[in-house]
C-alpha positions as CSV (number, residue, x, y, z in Angstrom):
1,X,0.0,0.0,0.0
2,X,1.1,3.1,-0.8
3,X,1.1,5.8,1.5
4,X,0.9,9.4,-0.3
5,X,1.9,13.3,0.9
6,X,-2.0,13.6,1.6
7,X,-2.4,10.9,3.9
8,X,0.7,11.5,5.4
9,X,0.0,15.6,6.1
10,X,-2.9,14.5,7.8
11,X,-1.3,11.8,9.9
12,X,1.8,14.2,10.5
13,X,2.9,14.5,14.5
14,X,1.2,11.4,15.1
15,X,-2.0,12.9,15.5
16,X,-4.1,10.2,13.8
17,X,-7.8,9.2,14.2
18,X,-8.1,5.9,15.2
19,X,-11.0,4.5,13.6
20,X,-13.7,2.1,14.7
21,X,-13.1,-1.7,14.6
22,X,-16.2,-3.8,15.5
23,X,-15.4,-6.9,17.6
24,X,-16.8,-8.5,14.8
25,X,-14.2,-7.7,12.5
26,X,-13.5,-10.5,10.1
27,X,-10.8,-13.0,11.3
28,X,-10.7,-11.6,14.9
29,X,-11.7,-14.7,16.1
30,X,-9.4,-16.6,14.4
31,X,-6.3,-14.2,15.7
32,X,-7.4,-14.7,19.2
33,X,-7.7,-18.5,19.0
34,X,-4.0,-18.3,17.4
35,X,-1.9,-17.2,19.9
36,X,-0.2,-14.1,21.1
37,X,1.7,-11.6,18.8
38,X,4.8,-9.3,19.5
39,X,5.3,-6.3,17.9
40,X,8.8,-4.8,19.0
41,X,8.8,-0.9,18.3
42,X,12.7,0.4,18.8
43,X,14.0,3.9,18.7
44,X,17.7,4.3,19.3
45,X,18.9,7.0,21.9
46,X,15.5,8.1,23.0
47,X,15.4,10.0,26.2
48,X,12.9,9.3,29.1
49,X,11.8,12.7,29.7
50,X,11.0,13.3,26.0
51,X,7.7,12.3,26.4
52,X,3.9,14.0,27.0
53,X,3.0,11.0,29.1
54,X,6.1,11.5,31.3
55,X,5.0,15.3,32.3
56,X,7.2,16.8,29.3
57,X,5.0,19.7,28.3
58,X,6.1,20.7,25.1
59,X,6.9,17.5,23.0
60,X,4.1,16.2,21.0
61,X,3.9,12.0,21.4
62,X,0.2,11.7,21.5
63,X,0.6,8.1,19.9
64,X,3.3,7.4,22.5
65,X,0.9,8.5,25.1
66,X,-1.8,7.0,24.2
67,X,0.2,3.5,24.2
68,X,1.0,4.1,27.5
69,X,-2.6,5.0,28.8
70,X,-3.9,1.4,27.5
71,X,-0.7,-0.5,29.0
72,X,2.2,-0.2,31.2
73,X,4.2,2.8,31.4
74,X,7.9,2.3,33.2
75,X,9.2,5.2,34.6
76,X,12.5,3.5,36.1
77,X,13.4,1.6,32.6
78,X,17.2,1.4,32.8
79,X,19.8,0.2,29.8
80,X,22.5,-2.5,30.5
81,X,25.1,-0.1,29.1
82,X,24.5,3.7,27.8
83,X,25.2,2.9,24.1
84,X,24.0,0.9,21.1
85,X,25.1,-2.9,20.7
86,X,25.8,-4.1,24.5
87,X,22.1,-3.0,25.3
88,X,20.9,-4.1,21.9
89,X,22.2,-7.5,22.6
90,X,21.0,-7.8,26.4
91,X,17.3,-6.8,25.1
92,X,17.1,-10.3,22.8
93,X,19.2,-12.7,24.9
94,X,18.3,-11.8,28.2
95,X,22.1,-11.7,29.4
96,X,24.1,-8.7,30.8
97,X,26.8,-7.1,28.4
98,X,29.5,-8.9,30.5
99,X,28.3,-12.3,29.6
100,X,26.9,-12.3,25.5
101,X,30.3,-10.9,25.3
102,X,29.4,-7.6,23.3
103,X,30.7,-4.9,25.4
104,X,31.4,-2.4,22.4
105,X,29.8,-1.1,19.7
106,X,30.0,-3.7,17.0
107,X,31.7,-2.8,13.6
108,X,33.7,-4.6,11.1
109,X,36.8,-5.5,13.4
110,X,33.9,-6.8,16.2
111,X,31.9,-9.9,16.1
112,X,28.3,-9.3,16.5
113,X,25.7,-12.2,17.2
114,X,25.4,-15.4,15.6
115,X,23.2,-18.7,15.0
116,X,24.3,-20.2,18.2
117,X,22.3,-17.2,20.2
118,X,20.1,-17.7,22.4
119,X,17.4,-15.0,22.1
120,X,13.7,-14.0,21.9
121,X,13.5,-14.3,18.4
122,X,15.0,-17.4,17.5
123,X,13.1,-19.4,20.5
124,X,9.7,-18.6,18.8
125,X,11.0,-19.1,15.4
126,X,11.7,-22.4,16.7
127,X,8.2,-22.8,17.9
128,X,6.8,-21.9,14.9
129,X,6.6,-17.9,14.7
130,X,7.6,-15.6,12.0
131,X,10.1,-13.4,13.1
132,X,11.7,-10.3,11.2
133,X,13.4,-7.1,12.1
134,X,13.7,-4.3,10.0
135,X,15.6,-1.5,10.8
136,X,18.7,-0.6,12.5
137,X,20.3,-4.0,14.3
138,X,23.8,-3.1,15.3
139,X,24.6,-6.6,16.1
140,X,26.7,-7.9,12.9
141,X,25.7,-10.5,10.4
142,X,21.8,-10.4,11.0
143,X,21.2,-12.8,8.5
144,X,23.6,-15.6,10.5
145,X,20.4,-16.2,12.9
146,X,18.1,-18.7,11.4
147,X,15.0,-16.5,12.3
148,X,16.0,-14.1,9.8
149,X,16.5,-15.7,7.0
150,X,13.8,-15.4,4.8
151,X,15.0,-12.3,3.1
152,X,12.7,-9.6,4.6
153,X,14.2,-9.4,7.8
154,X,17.6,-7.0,8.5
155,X,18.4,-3.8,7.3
156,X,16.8,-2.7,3.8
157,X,19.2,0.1,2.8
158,X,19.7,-0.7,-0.7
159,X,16.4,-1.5,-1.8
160,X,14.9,2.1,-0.2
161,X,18.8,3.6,-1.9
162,X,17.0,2.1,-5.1
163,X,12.5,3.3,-3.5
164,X,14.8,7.3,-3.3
165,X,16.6,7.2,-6.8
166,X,12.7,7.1,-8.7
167,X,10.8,9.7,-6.6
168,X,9.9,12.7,-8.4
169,X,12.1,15.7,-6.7
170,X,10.2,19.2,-7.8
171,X,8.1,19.5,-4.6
172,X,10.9,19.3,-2.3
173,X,11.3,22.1,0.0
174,X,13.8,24.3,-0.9
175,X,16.3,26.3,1.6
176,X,15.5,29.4,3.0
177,X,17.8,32.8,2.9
178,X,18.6,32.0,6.4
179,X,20.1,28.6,5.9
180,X,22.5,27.3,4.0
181,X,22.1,23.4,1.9
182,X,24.6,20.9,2.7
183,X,23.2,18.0,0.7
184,X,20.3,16.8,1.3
185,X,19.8,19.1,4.4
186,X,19.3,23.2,5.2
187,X,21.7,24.1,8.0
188,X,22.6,27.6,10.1
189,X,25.2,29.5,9.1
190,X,26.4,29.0,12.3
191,X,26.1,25.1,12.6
192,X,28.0,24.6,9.3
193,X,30.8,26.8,11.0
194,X,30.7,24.2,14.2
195,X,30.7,20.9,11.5
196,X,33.3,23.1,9.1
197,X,35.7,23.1,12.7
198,X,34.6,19.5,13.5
199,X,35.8,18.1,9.9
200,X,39.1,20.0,10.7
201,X,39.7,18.2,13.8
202,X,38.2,14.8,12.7
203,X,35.4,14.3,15.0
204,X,32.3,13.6,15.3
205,X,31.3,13.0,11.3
206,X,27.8,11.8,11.9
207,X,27.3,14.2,15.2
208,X,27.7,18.2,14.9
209,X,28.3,18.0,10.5
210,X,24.8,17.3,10.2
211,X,22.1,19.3,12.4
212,X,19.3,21.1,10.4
213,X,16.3,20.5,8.6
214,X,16.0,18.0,6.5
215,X,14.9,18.5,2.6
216,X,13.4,14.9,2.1
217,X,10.2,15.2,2.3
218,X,9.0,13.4,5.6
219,X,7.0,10.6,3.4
220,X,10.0,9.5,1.7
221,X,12.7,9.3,4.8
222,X,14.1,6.0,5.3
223,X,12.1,5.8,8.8
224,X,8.8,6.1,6.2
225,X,9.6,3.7,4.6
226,X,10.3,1.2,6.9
227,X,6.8,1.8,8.1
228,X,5.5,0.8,5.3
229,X,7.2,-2.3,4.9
230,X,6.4,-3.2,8.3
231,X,2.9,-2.5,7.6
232,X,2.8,-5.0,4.9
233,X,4.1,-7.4,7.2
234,X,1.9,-7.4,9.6
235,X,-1.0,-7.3,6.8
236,X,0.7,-10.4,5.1
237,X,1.5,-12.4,7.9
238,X,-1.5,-11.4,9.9
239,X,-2.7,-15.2,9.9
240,X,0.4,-16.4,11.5
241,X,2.1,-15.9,14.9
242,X,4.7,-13.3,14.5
243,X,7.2,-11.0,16.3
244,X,8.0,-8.5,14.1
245,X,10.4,-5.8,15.2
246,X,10.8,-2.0,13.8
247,X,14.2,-0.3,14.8
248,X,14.9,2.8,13.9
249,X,17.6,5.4,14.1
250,X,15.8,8.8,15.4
251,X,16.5,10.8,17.4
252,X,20.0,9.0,17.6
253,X,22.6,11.5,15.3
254,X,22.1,12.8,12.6
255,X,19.8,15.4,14.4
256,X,17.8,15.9,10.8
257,X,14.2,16.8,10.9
258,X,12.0,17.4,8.0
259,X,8.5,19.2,7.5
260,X,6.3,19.3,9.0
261,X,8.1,18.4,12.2
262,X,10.8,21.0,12.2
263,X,8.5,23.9,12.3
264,X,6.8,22.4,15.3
265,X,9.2,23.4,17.7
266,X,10.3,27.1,18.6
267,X,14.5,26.4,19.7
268,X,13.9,29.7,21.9
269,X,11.7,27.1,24.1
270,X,13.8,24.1,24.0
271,X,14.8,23.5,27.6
272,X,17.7,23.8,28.7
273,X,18.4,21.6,31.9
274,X,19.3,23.2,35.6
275,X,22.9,21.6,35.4
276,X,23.7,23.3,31.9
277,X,26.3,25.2,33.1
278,X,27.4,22.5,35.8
279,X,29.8,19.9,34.6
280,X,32.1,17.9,36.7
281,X,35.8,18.2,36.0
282,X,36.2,14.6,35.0
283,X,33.8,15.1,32.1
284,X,35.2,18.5,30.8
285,X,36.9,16.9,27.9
286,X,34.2,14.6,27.2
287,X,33.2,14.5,23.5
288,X,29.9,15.0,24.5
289,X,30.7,18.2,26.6
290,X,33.1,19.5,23.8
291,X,30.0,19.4,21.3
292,X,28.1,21.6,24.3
293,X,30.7,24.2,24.6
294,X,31.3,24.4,20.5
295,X,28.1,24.7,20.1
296,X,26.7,27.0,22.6
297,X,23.5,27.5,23.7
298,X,22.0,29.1,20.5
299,X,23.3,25.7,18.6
300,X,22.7,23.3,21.5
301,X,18.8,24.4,21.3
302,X,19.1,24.0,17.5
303,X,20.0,20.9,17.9
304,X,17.3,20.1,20.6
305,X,14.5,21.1,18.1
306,X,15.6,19.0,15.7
307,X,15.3,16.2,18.5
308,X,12.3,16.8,19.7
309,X,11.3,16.8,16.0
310,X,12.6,13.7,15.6
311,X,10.7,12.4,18.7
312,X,7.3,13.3,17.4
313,X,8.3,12.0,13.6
314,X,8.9,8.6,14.9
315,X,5.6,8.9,17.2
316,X,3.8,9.8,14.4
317,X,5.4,6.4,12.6
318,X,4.1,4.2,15.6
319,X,1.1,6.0,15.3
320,X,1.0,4.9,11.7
321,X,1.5,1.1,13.1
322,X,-0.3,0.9,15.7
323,X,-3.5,2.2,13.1
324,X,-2.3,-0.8,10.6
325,X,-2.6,-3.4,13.5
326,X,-6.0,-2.7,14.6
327,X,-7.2,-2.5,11.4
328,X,-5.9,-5.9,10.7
329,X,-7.8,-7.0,13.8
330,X,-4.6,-8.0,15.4
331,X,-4.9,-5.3,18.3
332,X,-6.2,-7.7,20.9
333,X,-4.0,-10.8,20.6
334,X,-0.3,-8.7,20.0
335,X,1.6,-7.4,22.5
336,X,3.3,-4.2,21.7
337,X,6.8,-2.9,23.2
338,X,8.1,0.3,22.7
339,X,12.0,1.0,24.1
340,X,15.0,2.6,23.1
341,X,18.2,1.2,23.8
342,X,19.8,4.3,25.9
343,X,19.0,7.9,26.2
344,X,20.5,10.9,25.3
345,X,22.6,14.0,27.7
346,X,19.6,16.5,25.8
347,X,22.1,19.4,27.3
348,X,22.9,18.3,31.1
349,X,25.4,19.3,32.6
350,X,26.1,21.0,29.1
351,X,26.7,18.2,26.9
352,X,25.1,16.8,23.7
353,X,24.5,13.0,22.3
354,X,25.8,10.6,24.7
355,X,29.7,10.3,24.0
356,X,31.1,10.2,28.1
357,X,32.0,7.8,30.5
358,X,29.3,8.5,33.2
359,X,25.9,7.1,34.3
360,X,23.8,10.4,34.5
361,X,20.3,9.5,34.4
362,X,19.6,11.2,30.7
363,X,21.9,8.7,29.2
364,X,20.8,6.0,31.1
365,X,16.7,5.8,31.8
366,X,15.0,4.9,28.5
367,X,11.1,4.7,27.9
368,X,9.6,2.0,28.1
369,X,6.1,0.7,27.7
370,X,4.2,-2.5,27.8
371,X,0.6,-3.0,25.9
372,X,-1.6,-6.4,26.2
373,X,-5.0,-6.2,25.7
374,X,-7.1,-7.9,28.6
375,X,-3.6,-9.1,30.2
376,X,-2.0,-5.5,31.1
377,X,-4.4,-3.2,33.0
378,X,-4.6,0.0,30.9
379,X,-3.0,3.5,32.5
380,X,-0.2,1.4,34.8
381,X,2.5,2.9,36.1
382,X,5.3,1.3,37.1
383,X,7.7,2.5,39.3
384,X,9.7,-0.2,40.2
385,X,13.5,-0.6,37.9
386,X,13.2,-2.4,34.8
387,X,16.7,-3.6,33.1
388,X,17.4,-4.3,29.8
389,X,17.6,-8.1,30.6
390,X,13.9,-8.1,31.8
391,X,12.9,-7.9,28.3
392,X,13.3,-11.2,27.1
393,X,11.9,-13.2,30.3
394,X,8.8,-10.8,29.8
395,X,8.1,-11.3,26.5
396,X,8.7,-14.8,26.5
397,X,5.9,-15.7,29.7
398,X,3.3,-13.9,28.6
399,X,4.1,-16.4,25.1
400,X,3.7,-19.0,27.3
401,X,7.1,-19.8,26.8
402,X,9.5,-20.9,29.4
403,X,12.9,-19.1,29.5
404,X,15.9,-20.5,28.7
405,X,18.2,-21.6,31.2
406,X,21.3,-19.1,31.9
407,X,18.9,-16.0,31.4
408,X,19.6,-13.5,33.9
409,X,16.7,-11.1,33.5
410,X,13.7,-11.2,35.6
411,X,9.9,-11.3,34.0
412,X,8.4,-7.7,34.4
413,X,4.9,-9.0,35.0
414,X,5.0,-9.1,38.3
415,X,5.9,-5.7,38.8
416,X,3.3,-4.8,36.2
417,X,0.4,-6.8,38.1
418,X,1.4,-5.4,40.9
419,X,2.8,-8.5,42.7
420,X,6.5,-7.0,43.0
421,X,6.7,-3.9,45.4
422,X,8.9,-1.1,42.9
423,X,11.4,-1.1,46.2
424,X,12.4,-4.7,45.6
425,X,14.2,-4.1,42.4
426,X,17.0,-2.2,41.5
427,X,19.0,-1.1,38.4
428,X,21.7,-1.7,37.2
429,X,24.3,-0.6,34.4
430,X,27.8,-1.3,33.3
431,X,30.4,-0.7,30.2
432,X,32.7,-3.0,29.5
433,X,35.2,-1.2,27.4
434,X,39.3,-1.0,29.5
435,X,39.2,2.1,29.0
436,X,35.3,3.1,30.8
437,X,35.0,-0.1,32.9
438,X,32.6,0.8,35.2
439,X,29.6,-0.5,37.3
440,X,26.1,1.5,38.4
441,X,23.7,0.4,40.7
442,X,20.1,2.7,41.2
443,X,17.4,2.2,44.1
444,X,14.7,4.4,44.8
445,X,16.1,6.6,46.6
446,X,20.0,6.7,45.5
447,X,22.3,6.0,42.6
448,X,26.0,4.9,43.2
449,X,28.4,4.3,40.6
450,X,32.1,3.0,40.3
451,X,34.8,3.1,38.1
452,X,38.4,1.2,36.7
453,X,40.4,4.4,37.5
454,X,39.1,4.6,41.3
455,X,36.4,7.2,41.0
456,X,33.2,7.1,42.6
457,X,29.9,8.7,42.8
458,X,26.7,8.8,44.9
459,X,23.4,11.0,44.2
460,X,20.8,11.3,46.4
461,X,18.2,10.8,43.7
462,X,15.3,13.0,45.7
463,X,17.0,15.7,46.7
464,X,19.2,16.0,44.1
465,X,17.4,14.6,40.8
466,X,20.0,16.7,38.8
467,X,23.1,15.0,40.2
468,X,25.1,17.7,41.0
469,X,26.4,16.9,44.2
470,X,28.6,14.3,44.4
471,X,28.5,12.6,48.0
472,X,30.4,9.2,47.7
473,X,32.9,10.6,49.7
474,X,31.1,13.1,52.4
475,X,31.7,10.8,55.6
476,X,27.8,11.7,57.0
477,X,26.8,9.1,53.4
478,X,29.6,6.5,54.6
479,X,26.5,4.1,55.5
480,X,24.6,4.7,52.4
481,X,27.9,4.0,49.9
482,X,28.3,0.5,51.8
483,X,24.8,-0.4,51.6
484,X,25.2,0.4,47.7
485,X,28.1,-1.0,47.1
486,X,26.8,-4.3,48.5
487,X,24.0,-4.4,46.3
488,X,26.4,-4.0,43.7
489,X,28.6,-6.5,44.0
490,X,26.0,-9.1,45.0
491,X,25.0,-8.3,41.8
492,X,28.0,-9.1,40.6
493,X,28.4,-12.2,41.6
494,X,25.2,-13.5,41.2
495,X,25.7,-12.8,37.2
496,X,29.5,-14.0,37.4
497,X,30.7,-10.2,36.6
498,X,34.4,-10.7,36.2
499,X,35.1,-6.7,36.9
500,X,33.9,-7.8,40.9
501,X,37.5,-7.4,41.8
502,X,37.6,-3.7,40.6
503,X,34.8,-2.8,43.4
504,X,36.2,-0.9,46.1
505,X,36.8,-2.7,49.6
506,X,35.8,0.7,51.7
């Protein structure tokens, strides 16, 4: 099906209808009677704040929000390390970083997964399920798993490279006086200045060089078009038990945001956080806090808008989904996830993306929500810690399937039925890489974090939600750092951590 400029303008931010579907619906009865379906929605580098239904006031995610009102809504979701693969990997397997092995982004020098995994997918392939992922995977070789093998699943690059080359170009938008076009993009005078100084220095080449609006037209991005194609998966598949997953880049860099979503945010009102202009010493040189301080504030709320515009282009894309499966008559037997794999500094402590060693909460909480028809009470809120690893046992009971042995997440449905106090579990984080080995551990009420060269931190997460004050070594917090670090390294060795040696004895 092919979805045109007019149908798309009056889907655009997400702000879609939802039509009527009688009960009655042909082959509703024969869905329920089949089994439950997973649809895996993914954004990559999505923070938790960015979000209507988590009291942010000026981003539009009515789709986002409404999933949330008629499912489960985490507010303590935390990633198993604060960048792509690692978390990627602990999301399907159910393992942490430090045991699949992938502790680093994975790139052509760095295996990623193979057929001998043991995740979500491939155990319901192996019981009969279609499985596909579309998208952005991260993860090597996708097409070395046997569940994605039958030529649909995996990145489509070339055949959208090939969907681009035939579209008719004399509608695009054009730049204005005040912007200047770098490809396919309209930039500031003063960002191209900031990705002119990058390019001299070498860094950053997909961060600060492009930040602007983009000039392809939203219906024919990439993330469009990956829509679509999910959409015709769930349409020809819709007889089957599937999980189908749809991963996409935004609001991950490139910052690039086309019409109509640029234009819906003012930078003037992008806002800034209370620690912008406080930034611990041991971050200064951060690539993430050199961006901040080459950019400014003028460019660092540039590059917000184009963010939040990103946001409410991808809600818009669920939106688009979500609309496809209940039209199918699928919306009552498929459970629907949406997550991100980490979450992004959006100006704390006066950095930009996510490039530092450190466990701030912007870079670490994710969204997350859960939907189930008639299994997930509608408008939960959960405020107990959900880790990456939880994913896979979760998924896999409400299946009906057992987990495999070795897993070391925890199912999240007892904490969404209530059954689990949001005390009883904490979170946990950790990056593997020599040179940013480090462990966090997060309760309710504090956050305490350790590192290979002998720093550590602990944040009183109440009073000081902004983590600005430091108190792993104030002597009146002695108790509390103990009591943390304990948790910690139980931890630790529970999930045969081999960095439980680096954890400080006092």
């Amino acid at each position: 099906m092919k979805f045109t400029r007019r149908d798309f303008m009056k889907t655009a931010g997400g702000f879609v209808a939802a039509s009527a579907l009688a009960n009655s619906l042909p082959g509703l009865a024969e869905a329920k009677a089949k089994g439950m379906n997973i649809l895996f929605l993914m954004a990559d580098q999505h923070n938790h704040s960015v979000l209507g239904c988590a009291g942010n006031p000026l981003v539009k995610t009515p789709n986002l929000d409404k999933l949330a009102s008629q499912g489960a809504r985490f507010t303590q979701a935390v990633c198993a390390t604060p960048f792509c693969s690692p978390t990627r990997a602990s999301l399907i397997t159910g393992l942490w970083p430090h045991t699949h092995g992938i502790v680093q982004n994975v790139d052509g020098t760095r295996p990623g997964l193979d057929d001998k995994t043991i995740a979500t997918e491939q155990i319901l392939f192996d019981k009969a399920y279609y499985t596909a992922q579309m998208g952005k995977w991260h993860l090597g070789d996708i097409t070395s798993l046997r569940c994605y093998k039958d030529g649909q699943s995996g990145q489509l690059k070339d055949e959208y490279k090939d969907y681009l080359s035939a579209v008719t170009r004399d509608d695009w938008p054009k730049p204005r006086d005040s912007e200047v076009k770098v490809g396919d993009l309209a930039m500031l005078p003063e960002m191209v200045a900031v990705r002119d100084k990058d390019v001299a220095a070498k860094a950053g080449p997909e961060e600060t060089t492009r930040i602007g609006r983009q000039l392809i037209p939203a219906e024919h991005t990439y993330e469009s078009w990956l829509t679509d194609r999910c959409i015709e998966m769930i349409k020809k598949h819709k007889n089957e038990r599937f999980m189908i997953t749809w991963s996409v880049s935004p609001p991950h860099a490139p910052w690039i945001a086309p019409e109509p979503f640029y234009s819906m945010y003012d930078p003037a009102k992008m806002p800034l956080p209370k620690s912008w202009n406080h930034c611990p010493p041991e971050y200064a040189k951060s690539r993430a806090k050199q961006m901040g301080d080459n950019m400014g504030e003028k460019l660092v709320r540039e590059q917000m808008r184009c963010y939040y515009a990103q946001v409410t282009m991808v809600d818009s894309f669920v939106g688009r989904i979500l609309k496809a499966l209940k039209d199918q008559g699928l919306e009552e037997n498929t459970l629907v996830v949406y997550v991100s794999d980490h979450g992004d500094m959006q100006a704390a402590h006066g950095m930009v993306g996510k490039s530092v060693n450190c466990y701030f909460e912007e870079i670490v909480r994710v969204p997350l929500m859960i939907r189930y028809p008639g299994k997930i009470k509608p408008g939960t809120v959960v405020n107990g810690h959900a880790n990456s690893v939880d994913i896979m046992p979760t998924l896999l009971e409400y299946a009906g399937v057992p987990s495999p042995k070795g897993a070391q997440g925890k199912s999240l449905k007892p904490l969404i039925d209530g059954k689990v106090k949001a005390g009883e579990r904490l979170g946990f984080c950790e990056r593997g890489a020599r040179a940013e080995y480090g462990r966090m551990v997060r309760s309710t009420d504090w956050k305490y974090c350790v590192y290979a060269d002998g720093r550590q931190e602990l944040f009183d997460m109440n009073k000081d939600p902004d983590e600005m004050h430091n108190l792993a070594f104030d002597p009146a917090h002695k108790a509390t750092v103990a009591k943390m670090r304990g948790h910690l390294k139980a931890h630790m060795k529970e999930t045969s951590d081999p960095a439980l040696n680096m954890i400080p004895k006092v």
